[in-house]
C-alpha positions in Angstrom: 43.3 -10.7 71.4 41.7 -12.8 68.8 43.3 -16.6 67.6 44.4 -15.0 64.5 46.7 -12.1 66.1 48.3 -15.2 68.4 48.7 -17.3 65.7 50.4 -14.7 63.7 52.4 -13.7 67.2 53.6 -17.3 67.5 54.9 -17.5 64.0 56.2 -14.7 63.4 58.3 -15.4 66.4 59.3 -18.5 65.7 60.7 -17.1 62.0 62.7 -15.0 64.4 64.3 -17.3 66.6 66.1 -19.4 63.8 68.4 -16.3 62.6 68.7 -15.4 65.9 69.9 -18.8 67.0 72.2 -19.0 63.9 73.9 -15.7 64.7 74.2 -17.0 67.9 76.1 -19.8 67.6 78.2 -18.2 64.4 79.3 -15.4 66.7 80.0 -18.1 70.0 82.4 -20.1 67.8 84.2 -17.2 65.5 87.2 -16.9 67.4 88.0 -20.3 67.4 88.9 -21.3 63.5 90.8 -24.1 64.9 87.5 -25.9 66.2 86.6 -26.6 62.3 89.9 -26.1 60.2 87.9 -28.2 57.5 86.2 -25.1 56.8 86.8 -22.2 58.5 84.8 -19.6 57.6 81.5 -21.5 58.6 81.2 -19.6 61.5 81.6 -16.4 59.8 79.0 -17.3 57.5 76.4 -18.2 59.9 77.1 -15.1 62.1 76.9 -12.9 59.1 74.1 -15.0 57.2 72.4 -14.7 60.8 72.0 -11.1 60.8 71.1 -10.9 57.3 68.1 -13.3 58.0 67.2 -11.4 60.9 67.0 -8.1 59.3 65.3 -9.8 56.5 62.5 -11.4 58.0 61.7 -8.7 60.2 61.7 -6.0 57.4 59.8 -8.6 55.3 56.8 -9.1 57.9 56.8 -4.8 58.6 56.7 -4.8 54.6 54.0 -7.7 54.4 52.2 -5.7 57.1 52.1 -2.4 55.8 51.0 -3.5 52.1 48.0 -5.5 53.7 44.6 -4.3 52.9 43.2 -2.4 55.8 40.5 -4.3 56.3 41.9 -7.3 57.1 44.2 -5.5 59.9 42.9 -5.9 63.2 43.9 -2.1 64.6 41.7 0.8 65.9 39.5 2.8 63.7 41.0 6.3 62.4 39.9 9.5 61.3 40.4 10.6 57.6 42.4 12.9 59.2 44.9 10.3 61.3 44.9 8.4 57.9 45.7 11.2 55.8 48.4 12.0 58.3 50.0 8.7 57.9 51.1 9.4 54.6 50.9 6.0 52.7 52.6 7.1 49.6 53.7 4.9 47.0 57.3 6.2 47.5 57.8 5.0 50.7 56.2 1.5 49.9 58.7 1.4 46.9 61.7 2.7 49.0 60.8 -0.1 51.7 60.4 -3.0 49.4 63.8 -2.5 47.7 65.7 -1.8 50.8 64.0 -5.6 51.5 64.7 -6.7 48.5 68.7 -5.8 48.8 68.0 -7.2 52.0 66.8 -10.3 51.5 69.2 -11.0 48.3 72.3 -10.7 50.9 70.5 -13.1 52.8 69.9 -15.6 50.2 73.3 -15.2 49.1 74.8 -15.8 52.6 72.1 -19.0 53.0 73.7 -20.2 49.8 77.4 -19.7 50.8 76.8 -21.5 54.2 74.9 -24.5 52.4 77.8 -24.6 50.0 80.3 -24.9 53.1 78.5 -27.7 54.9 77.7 -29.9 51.8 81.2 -29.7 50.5 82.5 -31.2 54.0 79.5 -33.4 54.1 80.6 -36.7 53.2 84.4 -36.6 54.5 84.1 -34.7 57.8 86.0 -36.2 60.7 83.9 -34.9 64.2 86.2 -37.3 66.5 89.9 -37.1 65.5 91.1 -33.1 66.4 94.3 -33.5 64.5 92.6 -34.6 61.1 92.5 -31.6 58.6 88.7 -32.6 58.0 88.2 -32.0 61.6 85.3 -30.2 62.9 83.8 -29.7 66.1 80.7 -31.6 66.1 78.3 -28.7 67.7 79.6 -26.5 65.2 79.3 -28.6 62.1 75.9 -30.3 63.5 74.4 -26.6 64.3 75.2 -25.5 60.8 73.6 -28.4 59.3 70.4 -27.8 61.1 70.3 -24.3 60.9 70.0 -24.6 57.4 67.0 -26.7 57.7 65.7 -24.6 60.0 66.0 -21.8 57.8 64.3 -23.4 55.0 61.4 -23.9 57.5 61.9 -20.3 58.1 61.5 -19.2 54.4 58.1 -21.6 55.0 56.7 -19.8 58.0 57.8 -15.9 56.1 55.3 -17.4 53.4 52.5 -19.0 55.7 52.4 -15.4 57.7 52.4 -13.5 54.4 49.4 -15.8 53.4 47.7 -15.2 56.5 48.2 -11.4 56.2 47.5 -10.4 52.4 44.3 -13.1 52.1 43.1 -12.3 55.6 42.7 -15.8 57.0 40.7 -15.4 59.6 40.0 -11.7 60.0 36.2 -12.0 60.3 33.8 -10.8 57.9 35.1 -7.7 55.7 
């Protein structure tokens, strides 16, 4: 295994781990609307907007993957026949980018709803007093507010991988 392949390994991993964590935590919390009643649907939007991510940045780096030139992919030599067998069509790579693309804009739109929810409460949120109607449990309100950081560094690692991938950073000599 070369330095590139880890690399990638270790990235594309960690892009994983912040949707899955957000999911996580948005699906521990849902039955409990009374733990945040400043806004309650911040743990439906981070379970949801968990999946979404999830299934977008997976689908994004099989996508990324597939559209890379082959020499810069570090797999076994094929046959004309094997490759002719594969059947890269320009249908399917079409068909794949826009089932990404719908994807990825539920995502975003998610992201967007979840940022909306924490920054309204931002300011005014009460994490001590339970019976204050801008209470909210401070792991919940605290996860949600780092999750969406994470997530922007997320959106930063998609883009490094991609980089990596479509350039061929470090693939060796072509």
């Amino acid at each position: 295994m070369s330095w590139r392949t880890i690399l990638l390994a270790c990235l594309m991993f960690s892009t994983l781990v912040i949707p899955i964590v957000q999911l996580s935590f948005g699906f521990h919390f849902i039955n409990t609307p009374e733990n945040c009643p400043a806004q309650r649907d911040l743990m439906l939007l981070m379970a949801i907007g968990g999946v979404f991510q999830a299934l977008f940045f997976a689908a994004t780096f099989g996508f990324v993957y597939r559209i890379t030139p082959s020499k810069y992919k570090t797999e076994k030599k094929q046959t004309v026949a094997q490759q002719s067998a594969k059947g890269n069509s320009r249908t399917s790579f079409v068909v794949i980018g826009c089932i990404t693309g719908i994807i990825g804009a539920c995502a975003i739109i998610f992201f967007v709803l979840l940022q909306i929810q924490v920054y309204s409460i931002f300011k005014t949120v009460n994490t001590n007093n339970t019976s204050d109607p801008l209470y909210c449990l401070f792991q919940i309100f605290s996860s949600a507010f780092g999750l969406i950081i994470a997530t922007y560094v997320a959106f930063l690692l998609l883009f490094i991988v991609s980089i990596i991938f479509l350039c061929g950073i470090g693939a060796g000599k072509t």
